[in-house]
C-alpha positions as CSV (number, residue, x, y, z in Angstrom):
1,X,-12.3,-6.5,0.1
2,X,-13.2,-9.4,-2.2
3,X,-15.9,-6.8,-3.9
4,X,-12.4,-6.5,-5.9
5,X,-10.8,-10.1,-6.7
6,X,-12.4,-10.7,-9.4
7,X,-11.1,-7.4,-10.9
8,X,-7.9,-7.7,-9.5
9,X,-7.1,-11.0,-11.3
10,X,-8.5,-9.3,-14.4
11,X,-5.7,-6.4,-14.7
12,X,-3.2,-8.0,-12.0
13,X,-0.5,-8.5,-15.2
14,X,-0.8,-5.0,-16.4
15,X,0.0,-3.2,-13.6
16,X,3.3,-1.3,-13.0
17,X,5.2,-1.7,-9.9
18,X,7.0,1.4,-8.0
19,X,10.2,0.0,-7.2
20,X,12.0,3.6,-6.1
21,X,13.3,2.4,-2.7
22,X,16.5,4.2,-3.1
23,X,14.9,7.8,-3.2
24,X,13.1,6.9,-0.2
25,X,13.6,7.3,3.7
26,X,12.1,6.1,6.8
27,X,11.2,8.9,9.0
28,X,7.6,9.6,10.1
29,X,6.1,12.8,9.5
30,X,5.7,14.0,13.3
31,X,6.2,13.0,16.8
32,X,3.1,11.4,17.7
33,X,3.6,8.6,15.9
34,X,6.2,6.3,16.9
35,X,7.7,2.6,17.6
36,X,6.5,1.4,14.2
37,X,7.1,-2.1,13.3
38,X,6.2,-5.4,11.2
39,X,4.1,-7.6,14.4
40,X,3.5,-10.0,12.0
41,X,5.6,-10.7,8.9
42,X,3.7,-12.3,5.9
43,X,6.3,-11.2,2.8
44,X,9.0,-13.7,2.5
45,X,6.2,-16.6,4.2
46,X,6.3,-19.8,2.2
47,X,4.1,-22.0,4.0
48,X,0.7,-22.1,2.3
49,X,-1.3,-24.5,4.9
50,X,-3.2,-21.1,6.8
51,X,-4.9,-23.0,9.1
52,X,-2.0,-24.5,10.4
53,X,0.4,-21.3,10.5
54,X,1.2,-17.6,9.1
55,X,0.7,-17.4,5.4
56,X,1.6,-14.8,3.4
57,X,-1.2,-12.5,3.3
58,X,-2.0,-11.1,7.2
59,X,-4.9,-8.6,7.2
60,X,-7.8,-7.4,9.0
61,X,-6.7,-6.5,12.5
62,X,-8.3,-5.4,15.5
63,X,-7.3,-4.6,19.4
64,X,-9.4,-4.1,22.6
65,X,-8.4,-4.0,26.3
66,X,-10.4,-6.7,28.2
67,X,-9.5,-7.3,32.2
68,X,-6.5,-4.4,31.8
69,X,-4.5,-6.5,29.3
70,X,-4.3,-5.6,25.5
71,X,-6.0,-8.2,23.0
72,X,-5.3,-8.0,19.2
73,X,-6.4,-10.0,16.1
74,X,-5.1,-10.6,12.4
75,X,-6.3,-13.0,9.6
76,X,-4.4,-15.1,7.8
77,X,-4.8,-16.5,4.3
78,X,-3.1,-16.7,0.8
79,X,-4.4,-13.6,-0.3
80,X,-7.9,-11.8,-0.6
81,X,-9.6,-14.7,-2.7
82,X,-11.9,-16.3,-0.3
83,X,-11.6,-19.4,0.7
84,X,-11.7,-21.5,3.9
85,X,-7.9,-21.7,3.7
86,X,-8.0,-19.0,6.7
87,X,-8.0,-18.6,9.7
88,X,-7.9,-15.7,13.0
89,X,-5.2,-15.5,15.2
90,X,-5.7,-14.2,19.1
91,X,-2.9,-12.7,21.2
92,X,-2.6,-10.8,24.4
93,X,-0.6,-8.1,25.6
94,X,0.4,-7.9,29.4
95,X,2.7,-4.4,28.8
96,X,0.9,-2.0,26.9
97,X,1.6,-3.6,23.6
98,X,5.4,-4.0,23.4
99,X,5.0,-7.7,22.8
100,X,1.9,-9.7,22.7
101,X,1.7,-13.7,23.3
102,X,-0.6,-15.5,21.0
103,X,-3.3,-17.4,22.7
104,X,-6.1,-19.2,20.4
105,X,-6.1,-19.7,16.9
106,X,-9.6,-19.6,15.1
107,X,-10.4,-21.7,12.1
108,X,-12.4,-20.6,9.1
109,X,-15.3,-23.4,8.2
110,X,-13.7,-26.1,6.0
111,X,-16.0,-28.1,4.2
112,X,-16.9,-30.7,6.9
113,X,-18.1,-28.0,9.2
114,X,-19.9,-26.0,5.8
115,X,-20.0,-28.5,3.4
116,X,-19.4,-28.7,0.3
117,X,-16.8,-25.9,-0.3
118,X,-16.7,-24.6,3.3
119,X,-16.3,-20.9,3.6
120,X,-13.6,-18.3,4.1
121,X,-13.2,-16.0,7.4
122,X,-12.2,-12.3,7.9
123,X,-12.9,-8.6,9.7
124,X,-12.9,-10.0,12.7
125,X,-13.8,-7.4,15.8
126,X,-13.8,-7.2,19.3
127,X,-16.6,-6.6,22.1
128,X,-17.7,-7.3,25.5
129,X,-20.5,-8.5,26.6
130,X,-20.2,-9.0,30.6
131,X,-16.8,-10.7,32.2
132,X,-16.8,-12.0,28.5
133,X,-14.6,-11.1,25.3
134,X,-16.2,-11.5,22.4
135,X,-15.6,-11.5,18.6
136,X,-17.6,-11.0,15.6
137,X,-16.2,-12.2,12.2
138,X,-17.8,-12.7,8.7
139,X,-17.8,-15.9,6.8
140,X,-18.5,-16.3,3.0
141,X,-18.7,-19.0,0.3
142,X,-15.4,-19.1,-1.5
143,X,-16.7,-17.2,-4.9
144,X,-15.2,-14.6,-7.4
145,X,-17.6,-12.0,-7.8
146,X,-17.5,-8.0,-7.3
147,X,-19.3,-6.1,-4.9
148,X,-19.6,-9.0,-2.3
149,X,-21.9,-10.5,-4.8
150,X,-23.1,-14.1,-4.7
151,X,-21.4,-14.7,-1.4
152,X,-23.7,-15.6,1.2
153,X,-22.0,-13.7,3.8
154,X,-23.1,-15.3,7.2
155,X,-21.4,-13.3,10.2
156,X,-20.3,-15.7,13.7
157,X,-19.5,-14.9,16.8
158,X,-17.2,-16.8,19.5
159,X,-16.0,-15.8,23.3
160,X,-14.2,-16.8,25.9
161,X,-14.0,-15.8,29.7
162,X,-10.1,-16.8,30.0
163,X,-8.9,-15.6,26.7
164,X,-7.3,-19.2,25.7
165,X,-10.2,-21.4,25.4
166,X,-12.9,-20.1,22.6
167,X,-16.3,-21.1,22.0
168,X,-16.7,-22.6,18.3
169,X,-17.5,-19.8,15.7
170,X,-21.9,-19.5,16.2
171,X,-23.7,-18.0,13.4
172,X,-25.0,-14.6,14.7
173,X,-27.3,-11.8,12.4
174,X,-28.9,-11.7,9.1
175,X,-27.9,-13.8,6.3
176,X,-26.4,-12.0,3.4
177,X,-25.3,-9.4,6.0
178,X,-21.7,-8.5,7.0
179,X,-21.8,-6.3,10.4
180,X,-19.2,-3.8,11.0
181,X,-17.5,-3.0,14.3
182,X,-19.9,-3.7,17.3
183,X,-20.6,-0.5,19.5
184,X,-22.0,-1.1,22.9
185,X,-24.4,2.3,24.2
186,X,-26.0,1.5,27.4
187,X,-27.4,-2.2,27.9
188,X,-27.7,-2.5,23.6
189,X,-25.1,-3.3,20.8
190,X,-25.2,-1.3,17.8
191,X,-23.6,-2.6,14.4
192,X,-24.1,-1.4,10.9
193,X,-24.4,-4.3,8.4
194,X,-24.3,-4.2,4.6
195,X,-26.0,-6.0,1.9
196,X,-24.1,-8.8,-0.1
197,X,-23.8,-6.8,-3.6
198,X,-22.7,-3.7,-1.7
199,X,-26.6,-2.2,-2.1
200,X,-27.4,-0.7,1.4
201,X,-26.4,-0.9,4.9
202,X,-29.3,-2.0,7.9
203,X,-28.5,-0.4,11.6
204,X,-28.8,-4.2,13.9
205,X,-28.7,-4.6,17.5
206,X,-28.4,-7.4,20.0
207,X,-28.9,-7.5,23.8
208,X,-26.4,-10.6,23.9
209,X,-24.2,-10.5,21.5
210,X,-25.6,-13.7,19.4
211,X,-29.4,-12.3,18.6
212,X,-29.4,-9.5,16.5
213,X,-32.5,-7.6,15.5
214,X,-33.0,-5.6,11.9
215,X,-33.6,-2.4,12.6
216,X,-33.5,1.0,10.6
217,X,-32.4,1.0,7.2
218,X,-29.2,4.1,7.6
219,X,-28.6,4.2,3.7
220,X,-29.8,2.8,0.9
221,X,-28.5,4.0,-2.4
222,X,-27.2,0.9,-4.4
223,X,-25.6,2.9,-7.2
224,X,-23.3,4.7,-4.6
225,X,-22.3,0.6,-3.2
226,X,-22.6,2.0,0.6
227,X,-20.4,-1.0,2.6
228,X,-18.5,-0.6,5.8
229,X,-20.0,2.1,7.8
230,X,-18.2,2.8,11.1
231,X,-21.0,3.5,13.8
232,X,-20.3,5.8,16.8
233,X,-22.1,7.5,19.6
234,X,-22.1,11.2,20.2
235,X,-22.3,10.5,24.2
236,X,-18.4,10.7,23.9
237,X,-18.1,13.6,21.7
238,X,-17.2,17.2,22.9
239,X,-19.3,19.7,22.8
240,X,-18.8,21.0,19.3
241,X,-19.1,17.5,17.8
242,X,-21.8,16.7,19.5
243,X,-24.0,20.1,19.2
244,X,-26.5,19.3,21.6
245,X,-27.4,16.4,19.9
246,X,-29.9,14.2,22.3
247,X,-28.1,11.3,24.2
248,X,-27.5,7.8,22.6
249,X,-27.4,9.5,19.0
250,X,-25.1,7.6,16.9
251,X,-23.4,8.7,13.7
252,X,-22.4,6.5,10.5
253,X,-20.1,6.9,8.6
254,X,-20.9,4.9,5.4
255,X,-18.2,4.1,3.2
256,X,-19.0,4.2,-0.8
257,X,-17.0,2.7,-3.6
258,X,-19.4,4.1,-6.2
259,X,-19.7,3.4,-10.0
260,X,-17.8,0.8,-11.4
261,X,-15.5,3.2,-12.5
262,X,-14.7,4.8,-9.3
263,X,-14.5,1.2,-7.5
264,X,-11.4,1.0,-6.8
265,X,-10.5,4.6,-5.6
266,X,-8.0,5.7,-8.6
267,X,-10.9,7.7,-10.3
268,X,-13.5,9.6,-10.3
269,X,-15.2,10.7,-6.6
270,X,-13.8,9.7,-3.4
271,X,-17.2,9.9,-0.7
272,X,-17.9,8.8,2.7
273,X,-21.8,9.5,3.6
274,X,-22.4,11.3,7.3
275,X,-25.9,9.3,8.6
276,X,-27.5,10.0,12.4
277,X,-30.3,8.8,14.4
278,X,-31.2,9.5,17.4
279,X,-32.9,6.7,19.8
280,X,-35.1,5.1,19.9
281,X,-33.6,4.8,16.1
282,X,-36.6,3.9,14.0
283,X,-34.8,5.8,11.5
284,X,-31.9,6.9,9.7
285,X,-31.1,10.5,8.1
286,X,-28.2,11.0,5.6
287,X,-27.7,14.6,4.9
288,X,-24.4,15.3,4.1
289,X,-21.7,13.8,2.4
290,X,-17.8,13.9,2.9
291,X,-16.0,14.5,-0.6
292,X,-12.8,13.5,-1.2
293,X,-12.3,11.7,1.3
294,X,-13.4,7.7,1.4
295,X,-13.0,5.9,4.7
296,X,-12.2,1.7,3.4
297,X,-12.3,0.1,6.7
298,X,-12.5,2.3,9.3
299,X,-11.6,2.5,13.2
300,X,-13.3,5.7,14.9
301,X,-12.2,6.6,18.5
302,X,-12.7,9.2,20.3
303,X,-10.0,11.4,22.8
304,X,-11.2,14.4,24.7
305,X,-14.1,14.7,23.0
306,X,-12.1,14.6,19.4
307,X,-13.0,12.2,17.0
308,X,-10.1,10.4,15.1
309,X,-10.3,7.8,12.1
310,X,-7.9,5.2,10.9
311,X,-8.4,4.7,7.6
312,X,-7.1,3.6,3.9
313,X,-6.3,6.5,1.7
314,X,-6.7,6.7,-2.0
315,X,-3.8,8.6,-3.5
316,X,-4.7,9.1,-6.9
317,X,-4.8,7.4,-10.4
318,X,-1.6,5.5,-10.0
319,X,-3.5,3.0,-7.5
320,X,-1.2,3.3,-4.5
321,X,-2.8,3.4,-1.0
322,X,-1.9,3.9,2.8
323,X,-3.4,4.5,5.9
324,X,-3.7,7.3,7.7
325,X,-5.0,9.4,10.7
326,X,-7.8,11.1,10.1
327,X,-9.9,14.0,12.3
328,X,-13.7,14.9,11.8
329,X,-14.3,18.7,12.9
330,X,-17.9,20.5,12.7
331,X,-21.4,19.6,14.3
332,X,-22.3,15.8,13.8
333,X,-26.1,14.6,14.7
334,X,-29.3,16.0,14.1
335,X,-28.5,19.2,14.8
336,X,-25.5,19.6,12.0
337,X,-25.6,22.1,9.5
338,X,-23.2,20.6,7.1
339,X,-20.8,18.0,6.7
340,X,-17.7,17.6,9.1
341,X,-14.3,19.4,8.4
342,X,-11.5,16.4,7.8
343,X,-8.6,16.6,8.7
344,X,-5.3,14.8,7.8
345,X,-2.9,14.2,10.0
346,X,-0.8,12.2,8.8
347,X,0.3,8.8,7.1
348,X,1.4,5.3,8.9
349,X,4.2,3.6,7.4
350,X,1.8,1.6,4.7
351,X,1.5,0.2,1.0
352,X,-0.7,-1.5,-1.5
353,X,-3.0,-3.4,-0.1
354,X,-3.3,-1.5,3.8
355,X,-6.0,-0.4,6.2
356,X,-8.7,-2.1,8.4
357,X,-6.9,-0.7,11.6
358,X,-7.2,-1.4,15.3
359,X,-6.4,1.3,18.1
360,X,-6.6,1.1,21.9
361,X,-5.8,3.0,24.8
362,X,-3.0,2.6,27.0
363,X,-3.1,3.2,30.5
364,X,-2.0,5.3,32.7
365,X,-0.8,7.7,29.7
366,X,-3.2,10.6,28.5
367,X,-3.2,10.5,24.4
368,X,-1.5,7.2,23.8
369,X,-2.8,4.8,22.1
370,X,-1.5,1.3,20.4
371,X,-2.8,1.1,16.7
372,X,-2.5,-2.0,14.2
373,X,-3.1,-2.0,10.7
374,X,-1.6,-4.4,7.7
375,X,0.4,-3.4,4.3
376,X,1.9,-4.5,1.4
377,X,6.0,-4.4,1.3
378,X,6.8,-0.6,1.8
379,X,9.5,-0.9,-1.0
380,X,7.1,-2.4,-3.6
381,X,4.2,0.1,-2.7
382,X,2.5,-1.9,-5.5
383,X,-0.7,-0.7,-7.0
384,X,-3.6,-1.9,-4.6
385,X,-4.7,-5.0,-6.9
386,X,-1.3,-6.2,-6.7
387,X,-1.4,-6.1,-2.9
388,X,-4.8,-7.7,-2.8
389,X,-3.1,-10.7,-4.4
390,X,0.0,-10.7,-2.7
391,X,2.3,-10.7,1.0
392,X,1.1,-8.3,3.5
393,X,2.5,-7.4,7.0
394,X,0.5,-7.1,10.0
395,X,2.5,-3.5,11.5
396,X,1.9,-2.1,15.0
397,X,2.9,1.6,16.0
398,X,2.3,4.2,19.1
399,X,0.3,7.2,18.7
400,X,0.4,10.4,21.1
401,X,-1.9,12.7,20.5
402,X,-0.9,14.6,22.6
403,X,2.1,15.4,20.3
404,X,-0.2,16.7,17.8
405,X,0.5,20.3,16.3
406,X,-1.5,22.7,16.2
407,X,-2.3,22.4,12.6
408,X,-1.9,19.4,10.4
409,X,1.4,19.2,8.3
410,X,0.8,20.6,4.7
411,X,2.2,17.6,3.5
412,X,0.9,14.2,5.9
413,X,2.5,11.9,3.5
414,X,5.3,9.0,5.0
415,X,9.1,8.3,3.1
416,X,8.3,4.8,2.4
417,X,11.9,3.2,2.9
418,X,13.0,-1.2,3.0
419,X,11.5,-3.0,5.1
């Protein structure tokens, strides 16, 4: 997100606020969504010490179940400016997510550990790697620049076996690389990681979590600044998804921001590339292209075969966002003939600066799953600079798919209402 600060700060003072909370309402658009709330409250937060405590800005969250409990993960910081003023906070859930316990608190590099400036922390993710939880983060040099320019983004990893006691943050990958979520297929883990300057994105993968090895480059087109590309395998898919593609094959999908004009989502094309390989992946094939449709920060998963996507939606020239539930229809792999189908099901309660989900299953109840993702103040719904720059809310919600209609609603929009 800080391909935008510098941006942000630029146009933050001209920028209209929607402030129509009275002609709003708070019901959700469908039954299979439900139990929405704030987790994590950052609007109204004074304290501005984030390495001690909640700050205002709480962001980039994540969720896994590890040893049948659920585990979920938030920044914290002032805002999206980097900086080592951040910091990751770890909790555990023992009942399916009603209430989680926090158990470790993870502190960005201050300038004794990274000297001289130290560096910020953020999109943090889980994995396992044995009996072990593990997470990967990125760290970067605190700079104003767009397009993750000039940052030296260094990713680290840390894990624990109890889920209290971490190891410190180890610096894992490729310099000037930022990994995505880690996928595990077989004995390997697969992450996609993009260039600093937002120019291409480099398949990796690690037999232990701390040594990663370049691979593949999936997509390389620096004019179409490819970034977060969302990585999964097509062993999980159904049958129509998959299409006979040839085990292990793993799709990406490759977010792009585009021209400067069309960085920030409120003009001009909204794209998300469709990339496979197939193993033993010494390459990458990017044939189709999603239109209108970009995925910023996306969380894949799959249900009976169905692929779903959390992800931030662009709503047009007015530079309000949310995040929503997503489907991919079609053929996906090798053996595609064109680009998925998407399909919208509907918006989470969301605002401003939102996205950069986590979902997990729970147990023992076909179609449910426990999603995370973070928003500006719902009766603001501030243009997305503004949100960058201000108080976001960590919010947690139930989805059951099975609750799904048949068809998606022909309007998938949320009443934003108060808080």
């Amino acid at each position: 997100m800080t391909r935008f600060v510098a941006l942000a700060i630029g146009v933050a003072q001209s920028v209209a606020l929607c402030v129509a909370v009275s002609a709003c309402s708070s019901q959700p658009v469908g039954p299979w969504q439900s139990q929405a709330r704030i987790q994590v409250a950052g609007v109204g937060v004074t304290n501005t010490d984030c390495r001690a405590g909640f700050c205002q800005h709480d962001e980039n969250t994540d969720l896994i179940v590890w040893k049948g409990e659920l585990w979920f993960v938030h920044r914290t910081a002032q805002s999206q400016i980097l900086g080592p003023n951040s910091s990751l906070h770890l909790y555990k859930s023992t009942d399916g997510g009603a209430t989680f316990t926090e158990q470790a608190r993870l502190l960005a590099l201050d300038s004794t550990a990274a000297p001289p400036d130290g560096r910020d922390l953020r999109d943090p993710h889980f994995f396992v790697v044995g009996d072990a939880l593990w997470l990967k983060a990125i760290t970067r040099l605190p700079v104003n620049s767009t397009r993750d320019s000039n940052v030296d983004s260094r990713d680290v990893v840390s894990h624990t076996t109890d889920g209290t006691n971490w190891t410190l943050l180890t610096f894992a990958g490729e310099e000037h690389f930022s990994m995505w979520r880690v996928r595990q297929v077989g004995a390997t883990y697969h992450s996609a990681a993009y260039e600093d300057g937002d120019k291409s994105v480099v398949h990796f993968t690690s037999s232990d979590g701390v040594n990663w090895t370049r691979g593949a480059t999936i997509y390389d087109v620096s004019a179409d600044t490819p970034l977060e590309t969302e990585l999964v395998s097509l062993d999980d898919a159904g049958a129509s998804l998959r299409a006979q593609a040839p085990d292990g094959t793993l799709v990406g999908l490759v977010r792009m921001d585009g021209t400067d004009l069309e960085l920030l989502g409120d003009q001009g094309r909204l794209r998300t590339k469709v990339c496979h390989s197939v193993p033993p992946y010494a390459s990458w094939s990017c044939p189709f292209e999603i239109a209108g449709q970009r995925f910023d920060g996306p969380a894949a998963f799959f249900w009976h075969g169905r692929l779903f996507v959390l992800a931030r939606k662009h709503l047009g020239r007015d530079g309000r966002k949310r995040t929503s539930l997503f489907e991919l229809r079609g053929a996906l792999g090798p053996n595609a003939t064109a680009a998925p189908t998407v399909l919208e099901w509907g918006e989470l309660p969301s605002a401003g600066d939102t996205a950069y989900s986590g979902v997990a299953p729970v147990a023992g109840v076909d179609g449910r799953f426990v999603t995370t993702w973070y928003s500006s103040d719902l009766g603001l719904d501030p243009h997305w600079v503004i949100g960058m720059l201000g108080a976001t809310d960590i919010w947690r919600a139930t989805l059951d798919l099975q609750n799904l209609p048949d068809t998606p609603p022909t309007d998938p929009s949320y009443s934003l209402g108060t808080r």
